[in-house]
C-alpha positions in Angstrom: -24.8 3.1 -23.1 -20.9 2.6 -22.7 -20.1 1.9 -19.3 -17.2 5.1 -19.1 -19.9 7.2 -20.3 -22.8 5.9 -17.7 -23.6 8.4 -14.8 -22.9 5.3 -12.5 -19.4 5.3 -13.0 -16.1 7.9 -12.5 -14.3 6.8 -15.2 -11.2 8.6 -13.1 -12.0 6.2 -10.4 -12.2 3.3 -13.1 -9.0 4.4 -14.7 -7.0 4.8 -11.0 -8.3 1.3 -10.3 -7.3 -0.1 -13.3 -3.3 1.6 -12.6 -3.3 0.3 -8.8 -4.0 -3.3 -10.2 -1.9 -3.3 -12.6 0.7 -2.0 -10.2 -0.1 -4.4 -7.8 0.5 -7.3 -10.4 3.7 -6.1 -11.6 5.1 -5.8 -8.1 3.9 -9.2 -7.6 5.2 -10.9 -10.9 8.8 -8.8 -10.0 9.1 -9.5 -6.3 10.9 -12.6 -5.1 10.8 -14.5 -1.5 13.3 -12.5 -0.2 11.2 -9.6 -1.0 8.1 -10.3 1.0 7.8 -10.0 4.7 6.7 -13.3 7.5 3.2 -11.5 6.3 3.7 -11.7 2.9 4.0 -7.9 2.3 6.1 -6.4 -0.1 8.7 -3.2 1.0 9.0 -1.0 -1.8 12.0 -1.4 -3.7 15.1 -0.7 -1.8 13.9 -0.8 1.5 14.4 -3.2 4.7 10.9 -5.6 5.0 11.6 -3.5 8.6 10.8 -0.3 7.8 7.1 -1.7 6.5 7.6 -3.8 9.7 7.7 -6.8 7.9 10.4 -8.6 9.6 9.8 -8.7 12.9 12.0 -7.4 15.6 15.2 -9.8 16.5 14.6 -11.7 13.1 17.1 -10.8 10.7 15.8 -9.4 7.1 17.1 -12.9 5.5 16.5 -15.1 8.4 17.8 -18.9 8.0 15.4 -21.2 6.2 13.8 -18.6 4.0 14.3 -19.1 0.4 17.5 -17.6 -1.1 19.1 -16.9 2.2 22.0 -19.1 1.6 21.0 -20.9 5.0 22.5 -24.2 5.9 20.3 -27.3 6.4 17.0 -26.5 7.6 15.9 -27.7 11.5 13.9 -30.1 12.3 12.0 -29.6 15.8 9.1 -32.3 17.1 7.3 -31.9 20.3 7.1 -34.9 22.4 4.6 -35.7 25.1 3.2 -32.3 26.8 2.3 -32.8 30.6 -0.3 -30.4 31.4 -1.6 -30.3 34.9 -4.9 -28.0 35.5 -8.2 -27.3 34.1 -7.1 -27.8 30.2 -6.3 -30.0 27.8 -3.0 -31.1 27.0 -4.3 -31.4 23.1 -5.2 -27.9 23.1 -1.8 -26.7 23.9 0.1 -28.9 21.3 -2.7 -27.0 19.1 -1.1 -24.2 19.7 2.6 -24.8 19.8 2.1 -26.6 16.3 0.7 -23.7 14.8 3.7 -22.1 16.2 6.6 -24.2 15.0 8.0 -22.3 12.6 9.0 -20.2 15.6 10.7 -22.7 17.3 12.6 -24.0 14.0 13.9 -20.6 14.0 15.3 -21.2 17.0 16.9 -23.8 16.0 18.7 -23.0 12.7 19.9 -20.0 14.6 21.7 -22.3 17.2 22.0 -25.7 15.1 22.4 -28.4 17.0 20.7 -32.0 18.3 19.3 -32.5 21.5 16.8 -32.2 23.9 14.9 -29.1 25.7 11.9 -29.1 28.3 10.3 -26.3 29.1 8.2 -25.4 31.4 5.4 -22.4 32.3 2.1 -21.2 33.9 -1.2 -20.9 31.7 -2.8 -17.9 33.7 -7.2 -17.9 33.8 -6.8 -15.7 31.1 -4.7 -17.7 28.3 -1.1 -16.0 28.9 1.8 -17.6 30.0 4.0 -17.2 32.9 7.2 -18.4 34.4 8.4 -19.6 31.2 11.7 -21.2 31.9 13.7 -24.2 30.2 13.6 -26.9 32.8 16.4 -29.6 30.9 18.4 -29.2 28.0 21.3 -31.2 26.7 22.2 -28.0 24.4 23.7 -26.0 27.4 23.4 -23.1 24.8 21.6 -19.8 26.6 20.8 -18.6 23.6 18.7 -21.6 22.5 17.0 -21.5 26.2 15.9 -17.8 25.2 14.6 -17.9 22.2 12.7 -21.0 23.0 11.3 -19.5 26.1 10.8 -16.3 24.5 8.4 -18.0 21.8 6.5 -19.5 24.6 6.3 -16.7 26.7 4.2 -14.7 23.9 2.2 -17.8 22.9 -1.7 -17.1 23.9 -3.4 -20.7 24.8 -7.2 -20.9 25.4 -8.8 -20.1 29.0 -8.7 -22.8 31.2 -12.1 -23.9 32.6 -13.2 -22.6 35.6 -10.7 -19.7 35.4 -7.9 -22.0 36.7 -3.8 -22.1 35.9 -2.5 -24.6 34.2 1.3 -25.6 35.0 3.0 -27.1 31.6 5.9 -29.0 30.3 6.6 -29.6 27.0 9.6 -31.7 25.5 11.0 -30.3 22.6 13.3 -32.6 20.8 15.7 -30.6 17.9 17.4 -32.4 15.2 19.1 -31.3 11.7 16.6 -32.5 8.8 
């Protein structure tokens, strides 16, 4: 028996499938870099990746370092030894600050520069940070401070054992690659 013709099968569900994939794979053979959101989602045409909410807030629609934006030299940012005093492991936050350092390259190509940053903050019993606050910086930039603080400050880090806190530094050292 043909498959359109089985009782199995709504061919009108077969054919709309078949018209949403083939939409789907046009969009993606037509869309370029600039096109796609952090997420990798596509705004229809015409439309800012923030009305689909794929840019997120503060982060312009062509932010610097993202293919075709025309950016200058992309940042370079390392993290240097992390001093973490309470019930967790210094290795578990550079975990998490390496998954985030795209973040803090951001940061950087928005306020180019070389130098040095420390910041510091409170891992609450429940993963969050506190008191985020940049403790040295040769930049003297505010700016820089902020947005460096600000990608901390929403960073969420394991629970320290025994439900403790956890005060932090972490050397950041920024340099044009």
């Amino acid at each position: 028996m043909p498959l359109l013709r089985s009782p199995l099968v709504d061919s009108s569900r077969l054919w709309a499938g078949r018209v949403v994939v083939a939409a789907a794979v046009l969009t993606a053979m037509t869309t370029t870099a600039d096109d796609r959101g952090p997420d990798g989602g596509v705004a229809p045409a015409g439309l800012p990746l923030s009305s689909i909410g794929g840019a997120p807030p503060g982060v312009p629609e062509k932010a610097p370092g993202r293919l075709g934006s025309g950016a200058g030299p992309a940042a370079a940012v390392s993290l240097g030894a992390i001093v973490a005093r309470g019930p967790l492991d210094a290795a578990l936050v550079r975990r998490v600050l390496r998954a985030h350092l795209g973040l803090l390259k951001h940061c950087a190509t928005l306020h180019p520069g070389t130098g040095k940053l420390v910041v510091g903050f409170v891992i609450t019993p429940k993963g969050a940070v506190s008191d985020a606050k940049v403790i040295r910086s040769t930049f003297g930039q505010a700016d820089l401070d902020a947005c460096v603080v600000d990608v901390v400050r929403q960073r969420v880090f394991p629970t320290p054992r025994d439900g403790g806190v956890v005060d932090v530094e972490v050397p950041l050292e920024f340099a044009k690659s």
